[in-house]
Backbone as ProteinMPNN parsed JSONL, in Angstrom:
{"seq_chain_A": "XXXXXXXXXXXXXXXXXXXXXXXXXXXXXXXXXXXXXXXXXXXXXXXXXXXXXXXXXXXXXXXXXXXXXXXXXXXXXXXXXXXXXXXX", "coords_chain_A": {"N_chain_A": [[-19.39, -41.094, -64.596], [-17.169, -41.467, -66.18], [-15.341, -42.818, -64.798], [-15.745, -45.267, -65.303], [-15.279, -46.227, -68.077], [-12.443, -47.021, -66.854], [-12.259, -48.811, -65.161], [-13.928, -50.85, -66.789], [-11.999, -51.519, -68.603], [-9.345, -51.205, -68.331], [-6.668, -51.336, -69.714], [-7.24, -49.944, -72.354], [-8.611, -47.527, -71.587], [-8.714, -45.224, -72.842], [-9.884, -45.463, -75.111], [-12.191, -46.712, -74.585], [-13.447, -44.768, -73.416], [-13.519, -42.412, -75.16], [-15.399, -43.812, -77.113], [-17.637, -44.456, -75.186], [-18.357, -41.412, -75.442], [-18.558, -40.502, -78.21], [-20.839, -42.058, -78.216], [-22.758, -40.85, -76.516], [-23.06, -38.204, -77.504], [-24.451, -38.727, -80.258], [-26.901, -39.383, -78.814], [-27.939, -37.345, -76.942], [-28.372, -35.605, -78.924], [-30.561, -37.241, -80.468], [-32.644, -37.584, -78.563], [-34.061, -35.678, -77.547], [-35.52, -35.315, -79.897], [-36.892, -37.038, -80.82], [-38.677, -37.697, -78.252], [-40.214, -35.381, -78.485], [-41.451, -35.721, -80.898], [-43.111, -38.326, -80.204], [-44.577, -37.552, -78.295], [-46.009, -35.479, -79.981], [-47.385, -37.081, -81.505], [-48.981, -38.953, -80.449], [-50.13, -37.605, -78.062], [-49.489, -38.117, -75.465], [-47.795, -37.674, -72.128], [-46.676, -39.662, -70.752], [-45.435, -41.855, -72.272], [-42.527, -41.289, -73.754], [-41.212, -41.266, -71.115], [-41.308, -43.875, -70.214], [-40.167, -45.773, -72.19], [-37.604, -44.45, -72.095], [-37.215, -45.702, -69.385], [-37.603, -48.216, -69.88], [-35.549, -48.727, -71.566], [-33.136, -48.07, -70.034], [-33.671, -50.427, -68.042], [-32.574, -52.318, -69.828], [-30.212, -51.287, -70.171], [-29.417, -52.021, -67.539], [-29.595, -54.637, -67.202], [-27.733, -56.04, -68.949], [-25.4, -55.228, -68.116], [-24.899, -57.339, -66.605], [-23.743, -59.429, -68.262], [-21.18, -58.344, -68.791], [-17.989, -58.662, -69.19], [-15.301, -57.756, -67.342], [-12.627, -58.924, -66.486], [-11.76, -60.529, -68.351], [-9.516, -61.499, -71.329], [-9.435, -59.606, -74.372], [-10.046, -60.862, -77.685], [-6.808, -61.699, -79.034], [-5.556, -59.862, -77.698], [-3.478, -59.911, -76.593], [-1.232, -60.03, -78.021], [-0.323, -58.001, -79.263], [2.011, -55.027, -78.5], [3.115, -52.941, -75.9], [2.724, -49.589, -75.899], [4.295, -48.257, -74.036], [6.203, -50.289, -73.546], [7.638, -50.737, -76.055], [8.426, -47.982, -76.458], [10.183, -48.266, -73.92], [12.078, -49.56, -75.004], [13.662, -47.438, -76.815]], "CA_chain_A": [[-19.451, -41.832, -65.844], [-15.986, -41.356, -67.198], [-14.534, -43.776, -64.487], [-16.309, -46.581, -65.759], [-14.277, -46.502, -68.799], [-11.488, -47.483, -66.58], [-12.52, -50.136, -64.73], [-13.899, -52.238, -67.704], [-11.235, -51.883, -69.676], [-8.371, -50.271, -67.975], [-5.723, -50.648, -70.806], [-8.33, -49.566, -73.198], [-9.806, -46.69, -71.009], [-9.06, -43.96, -73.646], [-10.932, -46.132, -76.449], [-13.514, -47.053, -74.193], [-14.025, -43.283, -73.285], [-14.234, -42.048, -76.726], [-16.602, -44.525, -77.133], [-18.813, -43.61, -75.06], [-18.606, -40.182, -75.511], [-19.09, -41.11, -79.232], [-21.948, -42.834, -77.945], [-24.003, -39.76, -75.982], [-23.608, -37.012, -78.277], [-25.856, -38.881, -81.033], [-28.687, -39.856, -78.024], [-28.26, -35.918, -76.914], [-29.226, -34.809, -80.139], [-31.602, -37.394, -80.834], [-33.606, -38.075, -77.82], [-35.651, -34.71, -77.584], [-36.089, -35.518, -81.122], [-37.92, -38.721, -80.244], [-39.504, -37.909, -77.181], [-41.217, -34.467, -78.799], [-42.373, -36.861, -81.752], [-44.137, -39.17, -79.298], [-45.829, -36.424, -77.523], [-47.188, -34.966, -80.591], [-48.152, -38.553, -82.327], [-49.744, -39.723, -78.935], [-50.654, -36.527, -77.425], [-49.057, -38.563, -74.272], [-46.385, -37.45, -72.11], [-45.591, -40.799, -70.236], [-44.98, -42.905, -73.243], [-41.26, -41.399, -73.767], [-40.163, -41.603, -69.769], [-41.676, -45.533, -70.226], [-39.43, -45.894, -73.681], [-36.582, -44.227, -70.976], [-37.221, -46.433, -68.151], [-37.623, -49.344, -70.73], [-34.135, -48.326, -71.783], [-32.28, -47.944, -68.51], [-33.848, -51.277, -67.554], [-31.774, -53.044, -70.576], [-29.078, -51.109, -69.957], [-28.921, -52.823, -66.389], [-29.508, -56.171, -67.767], [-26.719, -56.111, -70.206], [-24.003, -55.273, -67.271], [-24.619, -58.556, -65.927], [-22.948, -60.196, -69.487], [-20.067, -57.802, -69.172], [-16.828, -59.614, -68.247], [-13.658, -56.892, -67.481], [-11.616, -59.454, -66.211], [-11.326, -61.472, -69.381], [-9.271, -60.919, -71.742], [-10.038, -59.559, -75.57], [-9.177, -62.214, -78.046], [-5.892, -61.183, -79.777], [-5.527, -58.626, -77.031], [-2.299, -60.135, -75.97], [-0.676, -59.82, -79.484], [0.036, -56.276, -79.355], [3.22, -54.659, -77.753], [2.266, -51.956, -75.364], [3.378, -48.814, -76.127], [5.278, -47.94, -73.205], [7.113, -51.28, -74.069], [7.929, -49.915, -77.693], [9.044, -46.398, -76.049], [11.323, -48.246, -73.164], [13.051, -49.897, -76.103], [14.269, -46.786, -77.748]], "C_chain_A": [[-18.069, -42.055, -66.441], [-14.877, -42.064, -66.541], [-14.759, -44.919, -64.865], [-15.557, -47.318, -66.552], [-12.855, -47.266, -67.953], [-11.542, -48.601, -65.71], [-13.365, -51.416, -65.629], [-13.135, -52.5, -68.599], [-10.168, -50.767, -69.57], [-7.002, -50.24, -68.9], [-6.367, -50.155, -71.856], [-9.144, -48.042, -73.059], [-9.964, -45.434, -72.146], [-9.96, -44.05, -74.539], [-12.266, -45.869, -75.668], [-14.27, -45.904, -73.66], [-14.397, -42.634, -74.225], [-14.881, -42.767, -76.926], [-17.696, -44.049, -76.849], [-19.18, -42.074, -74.854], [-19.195, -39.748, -77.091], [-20.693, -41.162, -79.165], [-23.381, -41.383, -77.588], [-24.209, -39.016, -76.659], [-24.838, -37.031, -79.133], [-27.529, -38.562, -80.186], [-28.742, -38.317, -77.408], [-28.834, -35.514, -77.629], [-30.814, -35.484, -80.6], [-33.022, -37.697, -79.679], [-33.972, -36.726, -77.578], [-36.001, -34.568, -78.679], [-37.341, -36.185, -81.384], [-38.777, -38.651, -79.069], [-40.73, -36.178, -77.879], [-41.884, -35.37, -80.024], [-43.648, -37.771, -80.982], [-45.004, -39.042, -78.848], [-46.357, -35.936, -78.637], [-48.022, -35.825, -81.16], [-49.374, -38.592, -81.269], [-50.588, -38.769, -78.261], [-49.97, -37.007, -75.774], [-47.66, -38.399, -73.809], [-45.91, -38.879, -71.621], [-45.144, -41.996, -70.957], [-43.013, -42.903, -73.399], [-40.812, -42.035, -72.73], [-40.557, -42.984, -69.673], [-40.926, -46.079, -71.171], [-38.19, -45.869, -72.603], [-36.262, -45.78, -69.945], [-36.658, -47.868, -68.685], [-35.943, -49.706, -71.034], [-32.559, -48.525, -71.157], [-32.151, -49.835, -68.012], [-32.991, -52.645, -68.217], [-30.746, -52.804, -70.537], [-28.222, -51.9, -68.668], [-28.312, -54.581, -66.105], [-28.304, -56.656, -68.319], [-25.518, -56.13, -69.481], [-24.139, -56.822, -66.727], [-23.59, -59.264, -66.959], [-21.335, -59.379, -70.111], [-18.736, -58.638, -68.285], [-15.475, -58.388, -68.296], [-12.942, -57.588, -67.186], [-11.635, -60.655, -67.348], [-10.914, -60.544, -70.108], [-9.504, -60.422, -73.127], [-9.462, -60.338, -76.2], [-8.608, -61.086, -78.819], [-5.41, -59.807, -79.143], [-3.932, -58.696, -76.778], [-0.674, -60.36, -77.02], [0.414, -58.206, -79.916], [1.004, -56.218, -78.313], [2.847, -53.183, -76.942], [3.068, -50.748, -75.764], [4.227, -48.478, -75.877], [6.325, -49.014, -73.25], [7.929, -50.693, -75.136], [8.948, -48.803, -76.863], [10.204, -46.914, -74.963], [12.777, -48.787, -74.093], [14.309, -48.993, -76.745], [15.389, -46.222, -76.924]], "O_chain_A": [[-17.972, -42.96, -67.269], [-13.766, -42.159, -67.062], [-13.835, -45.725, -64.75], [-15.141, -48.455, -66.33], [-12.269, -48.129, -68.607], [-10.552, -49.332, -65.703], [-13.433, -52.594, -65.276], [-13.287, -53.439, -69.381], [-10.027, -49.785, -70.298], [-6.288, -49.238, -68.858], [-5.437, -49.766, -72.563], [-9.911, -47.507, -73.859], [-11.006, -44.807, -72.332], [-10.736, -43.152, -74.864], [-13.161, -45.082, -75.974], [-15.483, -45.948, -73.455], [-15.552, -42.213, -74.278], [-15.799, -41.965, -77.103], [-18.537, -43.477, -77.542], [-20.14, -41.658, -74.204], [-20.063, -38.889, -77.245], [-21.524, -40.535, -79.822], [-24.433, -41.116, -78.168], [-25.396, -38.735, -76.829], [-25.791, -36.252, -79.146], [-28.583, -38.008, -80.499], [-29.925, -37.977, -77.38], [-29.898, -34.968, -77.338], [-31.826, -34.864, -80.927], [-34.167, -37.97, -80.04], [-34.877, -37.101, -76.834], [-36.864, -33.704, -78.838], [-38.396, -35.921, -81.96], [-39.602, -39.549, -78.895], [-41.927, -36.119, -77.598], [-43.069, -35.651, -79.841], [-44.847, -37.774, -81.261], [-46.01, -39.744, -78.748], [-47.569, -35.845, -78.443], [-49.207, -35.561, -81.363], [-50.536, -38.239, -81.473], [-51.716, -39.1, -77.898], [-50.003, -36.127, -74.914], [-46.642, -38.694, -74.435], [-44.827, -39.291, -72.034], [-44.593, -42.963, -70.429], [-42.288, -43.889, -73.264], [-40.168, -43.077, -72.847], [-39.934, -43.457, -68.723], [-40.98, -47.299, -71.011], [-37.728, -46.936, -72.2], [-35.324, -46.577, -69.921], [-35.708, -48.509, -68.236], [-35.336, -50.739, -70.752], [-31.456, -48.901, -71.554], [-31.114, -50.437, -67.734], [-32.74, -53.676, -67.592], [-29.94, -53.704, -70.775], [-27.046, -52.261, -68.631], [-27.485, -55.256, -65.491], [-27.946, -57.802, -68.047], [-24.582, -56.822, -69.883], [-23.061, -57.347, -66.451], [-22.554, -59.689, -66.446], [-20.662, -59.561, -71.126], [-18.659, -59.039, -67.123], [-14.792, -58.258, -69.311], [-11.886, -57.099, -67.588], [-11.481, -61.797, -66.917], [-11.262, -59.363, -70.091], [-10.3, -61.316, -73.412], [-8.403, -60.777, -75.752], [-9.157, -60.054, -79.204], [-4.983, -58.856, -79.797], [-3.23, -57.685, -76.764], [0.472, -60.71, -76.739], [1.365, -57.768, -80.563], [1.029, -57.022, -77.381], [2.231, -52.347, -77.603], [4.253, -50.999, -75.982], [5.135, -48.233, -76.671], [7.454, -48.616, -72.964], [8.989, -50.146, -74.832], [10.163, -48.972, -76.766], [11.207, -46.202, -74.93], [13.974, -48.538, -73.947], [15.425, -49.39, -77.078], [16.241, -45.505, -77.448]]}, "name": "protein", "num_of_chains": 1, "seq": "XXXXXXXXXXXXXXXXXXXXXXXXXXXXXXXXXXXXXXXXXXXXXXXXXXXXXXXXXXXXXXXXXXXXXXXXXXXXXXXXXXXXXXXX"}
């Protein structure tokens, strides 16, 4: 998981790692929140891993509309750091 970050957004990868590291802790905490809710509402266990699956299946979808080789607008604005630092 934590190479990913660097291949969609390899000057970015630290952002885009805190990101999604950002990102999991919440769905750690809250998804056996949400999936024991479901089971006691429902009395049913395969409603969550169908919510899951459901989940996964958008997540797959969604990589198709990812572009890493474009660039961000106003990306090219900024001075890179290591630029800045050979300066001094």
């Amino acid at each position: 998981m934590w190479a990913i970050p660097m291949d969609i957004a390899p000057r970015f990868s630290g952002s885009a790692s805190g990101l999604m590291n950002t990102g999991s802790a919440p769905a750690a905490i809250v998804s056996p929140l949400v999936f024991g809710h479901v089971i006691d509402k429902t009395g049913d266990w395969t409603l969550p891993f169908l919510g899951t699956i459901g989940l996964l299946l958008i997540g797959a979808m969604l990589v198709f509309w990812m572009t890493p080789d474009e660039e961000l607008p106003g990306q090219g604005l900024t001075v890179p750091l290591a630029a800045k630092a050979a300066k001094l």
